[in-house]
Every structure is written in structure tokens, then in C-alpha cells.
C-alpha positions in Angstrom: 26.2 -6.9 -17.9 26.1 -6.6 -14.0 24.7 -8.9 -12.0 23.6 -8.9 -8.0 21.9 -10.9 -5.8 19.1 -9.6 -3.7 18.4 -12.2 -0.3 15.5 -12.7 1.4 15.2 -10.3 4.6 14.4 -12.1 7.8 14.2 -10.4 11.1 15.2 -13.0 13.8 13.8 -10.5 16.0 11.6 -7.7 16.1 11.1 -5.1 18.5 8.2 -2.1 17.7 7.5 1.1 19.9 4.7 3.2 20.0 4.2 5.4 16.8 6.1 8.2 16.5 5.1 12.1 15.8 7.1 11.6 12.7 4.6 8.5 11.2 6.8 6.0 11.7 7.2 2.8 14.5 11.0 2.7 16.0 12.3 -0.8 16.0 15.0 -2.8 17.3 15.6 -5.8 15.2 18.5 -8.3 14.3 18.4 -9.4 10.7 20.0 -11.9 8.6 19.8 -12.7 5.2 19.4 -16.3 3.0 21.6 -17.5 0.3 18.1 -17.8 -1.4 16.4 -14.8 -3.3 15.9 -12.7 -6.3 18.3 -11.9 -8.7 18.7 -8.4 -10.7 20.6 -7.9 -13.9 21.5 -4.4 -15.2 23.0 -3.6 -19.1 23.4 -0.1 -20.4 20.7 1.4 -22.2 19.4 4.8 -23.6 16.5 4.5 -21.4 15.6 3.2 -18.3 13.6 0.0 -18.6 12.6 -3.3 -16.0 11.4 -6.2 -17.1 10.2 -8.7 -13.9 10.2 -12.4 -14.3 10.0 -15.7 -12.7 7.7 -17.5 -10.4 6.8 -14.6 -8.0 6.5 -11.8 -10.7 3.0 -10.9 -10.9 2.6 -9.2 -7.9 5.3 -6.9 -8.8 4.0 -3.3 -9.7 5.2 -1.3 -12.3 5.5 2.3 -13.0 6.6 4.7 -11.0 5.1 3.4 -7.6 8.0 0.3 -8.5 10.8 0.6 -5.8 13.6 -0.6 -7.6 13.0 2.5 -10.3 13.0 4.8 -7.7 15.9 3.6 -6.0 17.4 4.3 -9.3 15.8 7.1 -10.1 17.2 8.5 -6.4 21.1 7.2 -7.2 20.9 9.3 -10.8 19.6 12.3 -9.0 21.9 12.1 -6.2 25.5 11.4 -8.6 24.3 13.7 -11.4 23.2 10.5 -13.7 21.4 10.3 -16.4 19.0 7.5 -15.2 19.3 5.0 -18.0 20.0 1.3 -18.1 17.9 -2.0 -19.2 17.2 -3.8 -15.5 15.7 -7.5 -15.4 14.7 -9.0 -12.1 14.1 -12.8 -11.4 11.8 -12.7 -8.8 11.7 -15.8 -6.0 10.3 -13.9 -2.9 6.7 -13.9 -2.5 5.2 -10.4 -2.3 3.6 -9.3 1.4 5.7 -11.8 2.5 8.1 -10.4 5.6 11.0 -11.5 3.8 11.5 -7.6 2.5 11.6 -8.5 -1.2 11.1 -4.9 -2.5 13.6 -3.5 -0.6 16.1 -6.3 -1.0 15.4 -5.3 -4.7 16.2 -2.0 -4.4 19.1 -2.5 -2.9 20.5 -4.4 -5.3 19.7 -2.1 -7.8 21.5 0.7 -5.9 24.6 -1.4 -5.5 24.3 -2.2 -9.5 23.6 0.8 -11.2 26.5 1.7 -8.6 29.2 -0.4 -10.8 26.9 0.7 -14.5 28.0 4.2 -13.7 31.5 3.5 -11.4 31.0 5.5 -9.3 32.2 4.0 -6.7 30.1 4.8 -3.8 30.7 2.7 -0.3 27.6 1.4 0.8 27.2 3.3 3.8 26.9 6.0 1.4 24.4 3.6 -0.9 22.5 2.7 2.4 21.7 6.2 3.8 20.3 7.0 0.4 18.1 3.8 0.2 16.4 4.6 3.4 14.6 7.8 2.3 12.5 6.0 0.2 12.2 2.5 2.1 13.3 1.4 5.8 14.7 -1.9 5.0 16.3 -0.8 2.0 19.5 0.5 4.2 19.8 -3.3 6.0 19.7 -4.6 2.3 22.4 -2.9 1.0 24.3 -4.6 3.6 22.8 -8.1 3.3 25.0 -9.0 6.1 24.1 -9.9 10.0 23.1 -6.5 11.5 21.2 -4.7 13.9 18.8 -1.9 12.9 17.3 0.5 15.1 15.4 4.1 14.3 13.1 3.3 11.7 15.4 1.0 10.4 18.1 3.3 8.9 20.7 3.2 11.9 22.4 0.5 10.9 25.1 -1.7 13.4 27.0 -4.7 11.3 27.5 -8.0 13.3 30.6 -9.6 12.3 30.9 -12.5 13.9 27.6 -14.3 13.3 27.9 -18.2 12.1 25.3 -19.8 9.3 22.3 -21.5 10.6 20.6 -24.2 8.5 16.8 -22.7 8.3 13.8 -23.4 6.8 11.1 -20.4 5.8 7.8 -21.6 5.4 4.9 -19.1 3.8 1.3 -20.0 3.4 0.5 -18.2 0.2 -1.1 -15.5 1.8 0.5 -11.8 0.9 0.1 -9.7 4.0 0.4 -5.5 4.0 2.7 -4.0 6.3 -0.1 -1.2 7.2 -2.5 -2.9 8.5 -0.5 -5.2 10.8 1.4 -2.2 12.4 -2.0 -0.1 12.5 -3.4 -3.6 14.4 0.0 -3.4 16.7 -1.3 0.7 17.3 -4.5 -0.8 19.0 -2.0 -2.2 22.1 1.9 -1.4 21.5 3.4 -3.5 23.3 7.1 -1.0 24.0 8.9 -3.4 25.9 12.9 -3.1 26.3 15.1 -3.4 23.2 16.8 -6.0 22.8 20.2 -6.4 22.8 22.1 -9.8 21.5 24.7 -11.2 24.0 26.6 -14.5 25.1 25.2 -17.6 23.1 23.2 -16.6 19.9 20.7 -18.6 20.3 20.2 -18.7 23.8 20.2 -14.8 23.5 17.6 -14.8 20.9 15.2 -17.2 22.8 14.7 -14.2 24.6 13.4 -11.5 22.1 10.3 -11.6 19.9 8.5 -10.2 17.1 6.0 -8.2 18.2 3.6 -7.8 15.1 3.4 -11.9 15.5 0.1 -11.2 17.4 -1.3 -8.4 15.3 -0.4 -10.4 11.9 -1.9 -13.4 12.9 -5.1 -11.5 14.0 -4.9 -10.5 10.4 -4.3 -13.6 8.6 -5.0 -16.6 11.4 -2.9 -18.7 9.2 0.3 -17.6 10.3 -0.4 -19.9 13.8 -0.9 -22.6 12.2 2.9 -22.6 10.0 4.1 -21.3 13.2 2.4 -24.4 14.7 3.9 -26.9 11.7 7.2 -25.6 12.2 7.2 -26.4 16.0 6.2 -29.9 15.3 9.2 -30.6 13.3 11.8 -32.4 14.7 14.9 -30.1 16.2 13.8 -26.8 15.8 16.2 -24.3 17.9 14.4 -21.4 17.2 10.9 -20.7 15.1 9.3 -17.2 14.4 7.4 -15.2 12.6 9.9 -13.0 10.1 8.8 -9.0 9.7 5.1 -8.5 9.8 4.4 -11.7 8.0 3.2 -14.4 7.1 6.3 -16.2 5.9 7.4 -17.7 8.9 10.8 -20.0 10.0 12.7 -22.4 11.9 16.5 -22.6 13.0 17.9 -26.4 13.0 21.1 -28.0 14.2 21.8 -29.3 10.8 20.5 -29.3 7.1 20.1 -33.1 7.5 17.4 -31.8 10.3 16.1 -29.0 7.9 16.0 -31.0 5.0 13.6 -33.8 6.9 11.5 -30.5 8.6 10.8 -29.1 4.9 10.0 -32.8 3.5 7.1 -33.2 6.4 5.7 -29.6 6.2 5.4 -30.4 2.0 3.9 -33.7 2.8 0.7 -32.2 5.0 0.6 -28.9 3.1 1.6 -29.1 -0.2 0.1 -25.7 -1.4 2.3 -23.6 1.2 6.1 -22.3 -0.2 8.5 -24.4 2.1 12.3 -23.1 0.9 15.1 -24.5 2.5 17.8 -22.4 3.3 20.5 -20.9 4.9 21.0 -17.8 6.8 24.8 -16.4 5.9 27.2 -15.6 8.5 29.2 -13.8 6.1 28.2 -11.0 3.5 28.4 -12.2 -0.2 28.4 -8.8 -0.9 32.0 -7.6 -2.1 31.9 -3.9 -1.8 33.1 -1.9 -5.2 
């Protein structure tokens, strides 16, 4: 039985440009990922099989349309694989949430069925096949501080990245990537890309998300966690994560976090509040 981890995506910040002649939006973003997420399990099998469990599992498709089965699917055809194995995923991350559950999914079904079969791919190799069926799915293999540019695939590894306490906050309400980027297409806003330098925080005061505005024209909700979490006490640093709606807050400590997610539950006690932190370090050991 192998076992990995698949953290929650969040993009601390998020450039867009204009649409490209290819279909896709080039972005710029810095990501980080929570020790908080789903988990995958893989055992051998004759067949290839997922079962999906757990408190955010029925808004998981099946079939072939599933991501994880084609990332799987992808690895077989690429090593020459019979695609077989029994897969069961746990799932915690709230669909349409901008926490890139799907792709962290996949990706941790690429770096499984990696070990099922041994063999023994780095995960550069792992991430370059993940993006040709997702755009996050390359920064998931990694699950490590990065920046991501292209459409997502050009991946640059930060190394020396501490943890943050944080608190993500999501209002219940699953919003589609599509229609937020075709709302951005209305007015792209193609400013400068940014570029993280000298204090991290002070660095990323500076940046954005730039499908804040066009997801909150699409689900006006998003404003008002936005709004909770800036009314806590201590937040460094609060933002929208992807294209929405789950939203978060940086805080000195988790004495400060652990307070914030205590008052958010207290005034809204049918939005997700997780407390959490974002890692510094990979707990990905590469095989």
C-alpha cells in the first residue's frame, strides 16, 4: 500500500495576461502549499479502480472526465504500464474552491503509481507530464514554495521560504475557473510580473490576484470573507487564493490564527474556516 499526501494549492499571488492565441492566460504566481489536504492511497490491482471518500467527496466526478484517472492513465501510457491499481482518495478540499484540489490529486497520484510501478521517475520528469492535462498539476508535484509562469508549467522552486501560520476561509460556494477568467477577458488587467525580493512579506504586499475582482463579480461573497478576514486581529497579509472563493490570512503566530478562526466560526458558522499552515519545506521525499 502507498500512501501520499495531496496539499491544498494556494497562490499568494497571482498575476494573469491577456489570453493567448494558444487558449490559455499566462500567469506569474508564487504558490505555497498547507500541511492540510487530501490524502490518496494506491494498492495493486488487476484493474484500475477509485473510490472517493470523506467530507468533500460528492462533488468529485467520476469516469473518465476524473483527473486523477487520467493522470494515471497518462503515466501508464508514457512508461509502457499496464494502467492497473485500486486508488482511494480522502477528500478535504472543497471543490471550485482555488485551493487546486484536482490537481493536487493528480499529482499525487503521478508521484504514487510512480513507486506502484518503481519506476523511479524524478519529478521534474512527473511534472512536465502532469501539465498536459492540467496547469497546476506541474506546481503539485512539487508541493513545495515555487514560482510558476507560462500557463503554469514553467516551474522555479523557492528554497528558502519559512512557514506562516494561516488561516483559509471558504464560504461554501464552488466557483468555476471559466467563468472567472472569461469575466477577467472583459478588462485584463496585464500589469508587470511580479517578482519576490528582500522581506517576504513586505514583497508580497506588493502583488495581487487579479481574478479577485472578476470572482467576486461572480460570487459577491468572496468580499465579504475577504472583509472577515481583515477584521481579525494581526493579519499580515489576506487574499483571495486562485480564482476563488476560498480565501486567507497570514498571521504572526498560531496563537493569532487560532483566535482569527475562533471569531470568523463564531459570526459565520456555515463557512469552512481551516486553520493551517503554509510549509516552508517540501514533505515530499522524492523516490
Amino acid at each position: 500500500m502507498i500512501t501520499e499526501f495531496a496539499p491544498a494549492k494556494v497562490n499568494l499571488s497571482l498575476r494573469v495576461g491577456a489570453l493567448g492565441e494558444d487558449g490559455y492566460h499566462p500567469v506569474d504566481s508564487i504558490v505555497v502549499f498547507a500541511d492540510w489536504g487530501d490524502a490518496l492511497t494506491v494498492t495493486p490491482s488487476d484493474a484500475l479502480s477509485l473510490e472517493v471518500s470523506g467530507p468533500m467527496s460528492q462533488a468529485i466526478p467520476g469516469g473518465e472526465d476524473n483527473l486523477v484517472l487520467r493522470a494515471v492513465r497518462l503515466l501508464a501510457q508514457a512508461s509502457g504500464q499496464d494502467a492497473k491499481g485500486n486508488i482511494s482518495l480522502v477528500k478535504e478540499i472543497p471543490a471550485g474552491a482555488g485551493l487546486g484540489g484536482g490537481s493536487a490529486d493528480a499529482a499525487a497520484a503521478l508521484r504514487a503509481f510512480n513507486r506502484l510501478w518503481e519506476l523511479d521517475w524524478p519529478l521534474d520528469m512527473l511534472a512536465g507530464l502532469g501539465s498536459q492535462i492540467g496547469s497546476d498539476i506541474a506546481a503539485c508535484v512539487w508541493s513545495q514554495p515555487l514560482r510558476m509562469t507560462g500557463r503554469g508549467e514553467r516551474i522555479r522552486l523557492i528554497d528558502d521560504w519559512p512557514d506562516f501560520p494561516a488561516l483559509l476561509v471558504n464560504p461554501g460556494v464552488s466557483v468555476a475557473t471559466g467563468p472567472v477568467f472569461a469575466k477577467f477577458d472583459e478588462a485584463p488587467q496585464t500589469g508587470a510580473a511580479f517578482r519576490p525580493q528582500g522581506d517576504l512579506i513586505g514583497a508580497l504586499q506588493v502583488a495581487t490576484n487579479d481574478l479577485t475582482a472578476p470572482a467576486c463579480a461572480i460570487a459577491p461573497v468572496i468580499d465579504d470573507v475577504l472583509a472577515a478576514l481583515a477584521a481579525t486581529k494581526d493579519p499580515q497579509l489576506v487574499r483571495m487564493s486562485g480564482s476563488g472563493a476560498t480565501c486567507f490570512a497570514i498571521y504572526p503566530d498560531e496563537a493569532a490564527r487560532d483566535a482569527a478562526a475562533g471569531a470568523i466560526r463564531q459570526v459565520q458558522p456555515g463557512w469552512h474556516v481551516f486553520p493551517i499552515v503554509f510549509r516552508g519545506v517540501s514533505a515530499i521525499t522524492p523516490t
